[in-house]
LUMBA-956592 format. One record per residue (C-alpha): residue number from 1; residue in one letter; chain; x, y, z. Coordinates in steps of 0.25 Angstrom, whole numbers, plus 5000, padded with zeros to 4 digits. Layout:
<atom NUM,a,A,<X,Y,Z>>
...
END
This chain:
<atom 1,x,A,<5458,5311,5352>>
<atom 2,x,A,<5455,5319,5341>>
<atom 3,x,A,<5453,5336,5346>>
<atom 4,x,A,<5440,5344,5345>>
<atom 5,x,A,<5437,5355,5335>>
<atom 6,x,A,<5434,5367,5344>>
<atom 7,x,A,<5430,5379,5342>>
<atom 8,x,A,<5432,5391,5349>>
<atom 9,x,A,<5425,5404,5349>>
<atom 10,x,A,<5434,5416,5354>>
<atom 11,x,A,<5441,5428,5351>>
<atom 12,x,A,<5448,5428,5363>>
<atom 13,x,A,<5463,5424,5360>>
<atom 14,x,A,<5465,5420,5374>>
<atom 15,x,A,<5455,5407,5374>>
<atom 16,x,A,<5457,5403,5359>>
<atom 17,x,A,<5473,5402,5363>>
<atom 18,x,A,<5467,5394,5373>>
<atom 19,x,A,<5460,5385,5366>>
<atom 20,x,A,<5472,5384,5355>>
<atom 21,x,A,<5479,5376,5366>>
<atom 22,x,A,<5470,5369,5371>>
<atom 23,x,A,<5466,5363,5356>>
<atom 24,x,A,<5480,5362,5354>>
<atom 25,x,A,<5483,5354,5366>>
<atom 26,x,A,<5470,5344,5362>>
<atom 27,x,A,<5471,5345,5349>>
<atom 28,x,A,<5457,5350,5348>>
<atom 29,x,A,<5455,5361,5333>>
<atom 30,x,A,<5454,5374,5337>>
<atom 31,x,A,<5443,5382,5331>>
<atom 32,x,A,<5445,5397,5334>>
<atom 33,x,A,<5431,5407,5331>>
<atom 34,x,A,<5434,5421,5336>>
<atom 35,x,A,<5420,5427,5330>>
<atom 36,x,A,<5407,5423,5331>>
<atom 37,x,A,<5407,5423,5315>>
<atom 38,x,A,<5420,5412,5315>>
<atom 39,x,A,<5412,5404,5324>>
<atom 40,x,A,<5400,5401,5316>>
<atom 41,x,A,<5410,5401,5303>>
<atom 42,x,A,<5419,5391,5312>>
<atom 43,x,A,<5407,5383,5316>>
<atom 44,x,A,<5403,5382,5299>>
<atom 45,x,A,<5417,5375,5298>>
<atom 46,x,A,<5419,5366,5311>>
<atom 47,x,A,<5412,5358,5319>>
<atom 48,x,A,<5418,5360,5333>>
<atom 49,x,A,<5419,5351,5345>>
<atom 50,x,A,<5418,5361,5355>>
<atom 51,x,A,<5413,5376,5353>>
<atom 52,x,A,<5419,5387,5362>>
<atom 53,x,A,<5413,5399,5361>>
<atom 54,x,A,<5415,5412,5368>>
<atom 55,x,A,<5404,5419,5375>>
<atom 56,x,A,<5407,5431,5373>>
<atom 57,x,A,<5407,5433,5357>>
<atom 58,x,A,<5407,5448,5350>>
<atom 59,x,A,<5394,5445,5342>>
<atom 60,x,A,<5391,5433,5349>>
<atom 61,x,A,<5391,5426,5362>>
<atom 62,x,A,<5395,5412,5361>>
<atom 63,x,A,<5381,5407,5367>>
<atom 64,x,A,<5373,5414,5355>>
<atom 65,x,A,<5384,5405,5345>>
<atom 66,x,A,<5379,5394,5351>>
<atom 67,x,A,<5367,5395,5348>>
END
């Protein structure tokens, strides 16, 4: 089974260390945004399977990047 391209939204260092080993284990690519800038410019160059966002974003929270 081939892995999913997932993107993820955070600057904490804790949950993105988290996700690394998780994608590793499943072989899914790790896409890593830590501002709301790198998301959008992320989202310009990927097309993720799955999208997780933190909701508590410095300019933005992650329910106003959904939209």
């Amino acid at each position: 089974m081939q892995g999913m391209n997932v993107l993820v939204a955070s600057d904490d260092t804790i949950i993105l260390q988290l996700f690394r080993e998780m994608s590793e284990q499943r072989e899914h690519e790790l896409i890593v945004a830590a501002s709301d800038d790198d998301i959008l410019a992320c989202l310009e160059g990927h097309s993720p399977d799955l999208i997780v966002l933190d909701l508590d974003g410095r300019r933005r929270d992650g329910l106003h990047m959904l939209k």
